[in-house]
VMD Tcl script that draws the C-alpha trace (Angstrom):
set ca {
  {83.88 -16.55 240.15}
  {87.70 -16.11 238.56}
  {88.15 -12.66 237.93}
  {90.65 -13.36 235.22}
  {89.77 -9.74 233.03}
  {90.23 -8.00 235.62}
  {91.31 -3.96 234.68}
  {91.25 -5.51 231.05}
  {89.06 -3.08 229.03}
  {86.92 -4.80 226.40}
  {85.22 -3.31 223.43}
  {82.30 -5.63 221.65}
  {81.12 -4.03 218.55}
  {77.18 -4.90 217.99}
  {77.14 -6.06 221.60}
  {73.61 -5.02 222.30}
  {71.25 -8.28 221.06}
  {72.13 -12.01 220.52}
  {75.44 -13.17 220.12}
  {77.52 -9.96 221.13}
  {74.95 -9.60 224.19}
  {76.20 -12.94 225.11}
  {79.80 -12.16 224.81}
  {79.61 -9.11 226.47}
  {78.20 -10.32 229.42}
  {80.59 -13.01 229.76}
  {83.40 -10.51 229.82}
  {81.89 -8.62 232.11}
  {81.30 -11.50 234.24}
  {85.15 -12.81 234.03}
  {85.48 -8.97 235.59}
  {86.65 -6.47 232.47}
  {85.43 -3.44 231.60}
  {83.07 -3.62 228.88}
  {81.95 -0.97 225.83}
  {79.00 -1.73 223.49}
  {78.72 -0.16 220.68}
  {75.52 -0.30 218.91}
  {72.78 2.25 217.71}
  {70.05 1.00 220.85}
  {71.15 2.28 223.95}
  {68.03 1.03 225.82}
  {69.25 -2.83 225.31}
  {72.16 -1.94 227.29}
  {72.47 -2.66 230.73}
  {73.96 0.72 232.65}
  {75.04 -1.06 235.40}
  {77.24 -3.26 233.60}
  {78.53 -2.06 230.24}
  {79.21 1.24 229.01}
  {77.78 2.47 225.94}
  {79.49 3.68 222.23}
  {77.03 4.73 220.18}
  {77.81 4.07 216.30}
  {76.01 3.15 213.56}
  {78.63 1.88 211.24}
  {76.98 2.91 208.03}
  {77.20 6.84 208.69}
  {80.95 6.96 207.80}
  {81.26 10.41 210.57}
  {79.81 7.92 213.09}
  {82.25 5.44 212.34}
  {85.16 7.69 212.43}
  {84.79 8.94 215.59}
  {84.28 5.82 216.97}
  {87.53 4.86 215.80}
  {89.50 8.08 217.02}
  {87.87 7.39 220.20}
  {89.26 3.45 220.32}
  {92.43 5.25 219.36}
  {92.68 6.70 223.00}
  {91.01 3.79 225.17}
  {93.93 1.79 225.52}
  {91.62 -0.88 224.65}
  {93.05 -4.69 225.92}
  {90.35 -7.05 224.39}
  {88.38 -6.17 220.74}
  {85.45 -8.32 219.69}
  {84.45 -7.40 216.27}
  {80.94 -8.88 216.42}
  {78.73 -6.56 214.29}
  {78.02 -7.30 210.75}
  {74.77 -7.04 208.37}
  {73.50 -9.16 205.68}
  {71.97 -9.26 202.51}
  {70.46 -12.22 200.84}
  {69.32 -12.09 197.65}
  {70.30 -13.78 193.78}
  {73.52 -12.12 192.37}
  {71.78 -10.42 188.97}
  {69.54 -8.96 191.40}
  {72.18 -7.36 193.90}
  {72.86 -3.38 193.69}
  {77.07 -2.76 193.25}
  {75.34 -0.31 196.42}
  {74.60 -3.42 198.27}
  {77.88 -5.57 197.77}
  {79.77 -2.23 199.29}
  {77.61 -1.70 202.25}
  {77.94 -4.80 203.59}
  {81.68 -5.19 203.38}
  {81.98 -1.58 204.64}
  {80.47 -3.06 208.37}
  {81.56 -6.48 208.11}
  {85.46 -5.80 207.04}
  {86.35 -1.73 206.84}
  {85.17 -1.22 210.25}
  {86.63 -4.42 211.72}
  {90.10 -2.91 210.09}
  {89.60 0.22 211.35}
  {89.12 -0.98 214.76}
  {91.98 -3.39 214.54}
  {94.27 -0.25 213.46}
  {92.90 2.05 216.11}
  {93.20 -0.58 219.41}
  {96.92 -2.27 217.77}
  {99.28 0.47 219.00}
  {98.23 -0.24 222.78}
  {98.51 -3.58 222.64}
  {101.40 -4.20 221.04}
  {103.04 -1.48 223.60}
  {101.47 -3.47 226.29}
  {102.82 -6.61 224.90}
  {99.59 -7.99 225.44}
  {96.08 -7.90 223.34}
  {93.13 -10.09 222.30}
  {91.58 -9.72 219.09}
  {88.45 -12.18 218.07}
  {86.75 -11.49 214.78}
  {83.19 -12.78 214.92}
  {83.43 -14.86 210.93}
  {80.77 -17.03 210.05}
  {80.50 -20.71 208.54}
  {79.72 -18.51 205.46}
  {83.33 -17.53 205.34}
  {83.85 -21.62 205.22}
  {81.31 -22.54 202.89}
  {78.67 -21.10 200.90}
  {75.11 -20.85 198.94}
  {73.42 -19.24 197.16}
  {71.83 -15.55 197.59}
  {74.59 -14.80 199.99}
  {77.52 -13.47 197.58}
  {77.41 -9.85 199.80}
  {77.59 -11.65 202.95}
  {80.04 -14.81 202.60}
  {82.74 -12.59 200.65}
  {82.69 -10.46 203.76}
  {83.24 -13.23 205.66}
  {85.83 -14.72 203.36}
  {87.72 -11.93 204.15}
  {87.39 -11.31 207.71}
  {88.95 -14.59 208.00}
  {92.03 -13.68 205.78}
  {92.20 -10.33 207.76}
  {92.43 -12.19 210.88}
  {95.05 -14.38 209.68}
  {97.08 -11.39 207.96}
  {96.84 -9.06 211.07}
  {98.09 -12.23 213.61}
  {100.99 -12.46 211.46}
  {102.41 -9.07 212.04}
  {101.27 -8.60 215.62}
  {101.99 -12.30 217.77}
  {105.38 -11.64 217.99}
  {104.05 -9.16 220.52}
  {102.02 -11.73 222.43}
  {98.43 -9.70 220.33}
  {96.62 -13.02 219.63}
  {94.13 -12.66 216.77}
  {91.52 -15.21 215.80}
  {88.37 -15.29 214.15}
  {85.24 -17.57 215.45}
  {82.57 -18.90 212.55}
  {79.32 -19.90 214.47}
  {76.44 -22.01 212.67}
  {73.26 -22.09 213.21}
  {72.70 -20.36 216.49}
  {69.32 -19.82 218.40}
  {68.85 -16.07 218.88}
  {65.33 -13.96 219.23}
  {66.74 -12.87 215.14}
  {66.75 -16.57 214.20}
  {63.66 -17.46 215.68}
  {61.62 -14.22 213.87}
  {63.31 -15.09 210.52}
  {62.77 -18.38 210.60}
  {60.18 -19.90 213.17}
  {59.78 -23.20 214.54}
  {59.27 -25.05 211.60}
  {62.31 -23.76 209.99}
  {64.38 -24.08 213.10}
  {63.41 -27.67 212.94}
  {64.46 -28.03 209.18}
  {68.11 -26.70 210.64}
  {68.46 -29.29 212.85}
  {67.91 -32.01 210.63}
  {71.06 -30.92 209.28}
  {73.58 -30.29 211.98}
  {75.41 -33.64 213.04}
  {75.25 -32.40 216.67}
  {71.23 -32.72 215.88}
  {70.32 -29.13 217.78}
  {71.49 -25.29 216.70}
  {73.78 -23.43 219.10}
  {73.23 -21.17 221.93}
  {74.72 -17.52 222.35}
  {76.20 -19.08 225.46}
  {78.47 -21.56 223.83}
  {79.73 -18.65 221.15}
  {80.15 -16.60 223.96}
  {82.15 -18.78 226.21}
  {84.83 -20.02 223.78}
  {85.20 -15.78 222.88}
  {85.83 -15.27 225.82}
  {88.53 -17.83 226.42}
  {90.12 -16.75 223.27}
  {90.41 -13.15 224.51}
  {91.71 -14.16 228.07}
  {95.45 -15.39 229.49}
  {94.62 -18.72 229.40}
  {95.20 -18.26 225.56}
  {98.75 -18.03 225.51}
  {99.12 -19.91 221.86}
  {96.46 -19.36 219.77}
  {96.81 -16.84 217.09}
  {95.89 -16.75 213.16}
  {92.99 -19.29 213.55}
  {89.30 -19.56 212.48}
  {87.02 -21.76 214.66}
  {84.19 -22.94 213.47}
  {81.27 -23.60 216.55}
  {78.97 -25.55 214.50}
  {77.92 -28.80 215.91}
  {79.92 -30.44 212.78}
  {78.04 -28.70 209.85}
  {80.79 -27.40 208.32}
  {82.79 -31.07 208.49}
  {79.87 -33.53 206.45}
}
mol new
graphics top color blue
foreach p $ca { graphics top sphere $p radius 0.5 }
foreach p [lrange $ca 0 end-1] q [lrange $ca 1 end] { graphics top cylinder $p $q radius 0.2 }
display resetview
């Protein structure tokens, strides 16, 4: 197995379930040294990650968190946690709007300001912004969620650049429909099903295939890639 990460230390925000869990372990597996962050340390494998407790919403939490990036020298940031709410726009609390885009884009700039001085020292850091196609498209009920994703996408783009010059890639990665133990216990078989029937690709994604492409976009083997969002999708967002 290529040890490409090697002595690269990794940070995946929300790394504990689905998509991040994925991701994490695929770093870990390319041989970096992985952080979590999360608020359940008992989905976290000891023997392979270290843990960062946070819950982004307690704004004491989250400022520690980033004083502590601050000193990690961090090589390789996956901003991969992010909340949702769904729900018609008349109905929304102004409460609501502002929580979500405080996890979904304030911490993600946060983290980007704390683990930037290190990199760009180094000459050398990875930044992937887990988006959504929900920063590509929309509908309706998801005003909170798709502006936050909106703007993750022009953060990433704004943030790459000031900082390629200094060989700090930055992209952001939109998956679609993707087929995690959340997905399934939202929407069940029968909606699963109903997904498909929409994706050109005729299936929804795995974790794997997010976590894969991440992972090449945070390793050496990107060397040119910087200011771009990716949408993993099976062609949804392109019919």
């Amino acid at each position: 197995m290529a040890v490409k990460l090697l002595n690269k230390i990794a940070v995946v925000t929300g790394g504990t379930r689905g998509i991040g869990a994925a991701i994490a372990k695929e770093l870990f597996d390319l041989g970096a040294n992985v952080y979590i962050t999360g608020t359940k340390k008992n989905y976290v494998s000891p023997e392979e990650f270290q843990y960062l407790h946070a819950d982004f919403n307690i704004q004491n939490e989250l400022t520690a968190l980033t004083e502590k990036m601050s000193d990690m020298k961090i090589d390789i940031l996956i901003n991969n946690a992010g909340i949702n709410k769904i729900g018609p726009i008349l109905e929304l609390e102004v409460a609501d709007f502002v929580k979500v885009q405080s996890v979904n884009v304030t911490a993600p700039f946060m983290f980007c300001q704390a683990v930037l001085p290190h990199m760009r020292d180094s000459k050398w850091g990875r930044i992937v912004n887990i988006s959504s196609i929900w920063g590509k498209i929309s509908k309706a009920h998801r005003a909170p969620y798709s502006a936050s994703k909106f703007a993750i996408d022009g953060l990433t783009a704004a943030i790459s650049a000031e900082v390629a010059v200094d060989n700090v890639l930055v992209n952001s990665v939109a998956p679609g429909f993707v087929d995690t133990e959340l997905t399934r216990s939202i929407l069940g078989d029968d909606g699963i099903n109903e997904l498909i029937a929409t994706v050109p690709a005729r299936r929804i994604g795995n974790p794997q295939e997010i976590a894969t492409f991440v992972a090449w976009l945070a390793s050496p083997d990107n060397t040119y890639i910087s200011g771009q969002n990716i949408a993993i999708d099976g062609g949804f967002t392109r019919v």
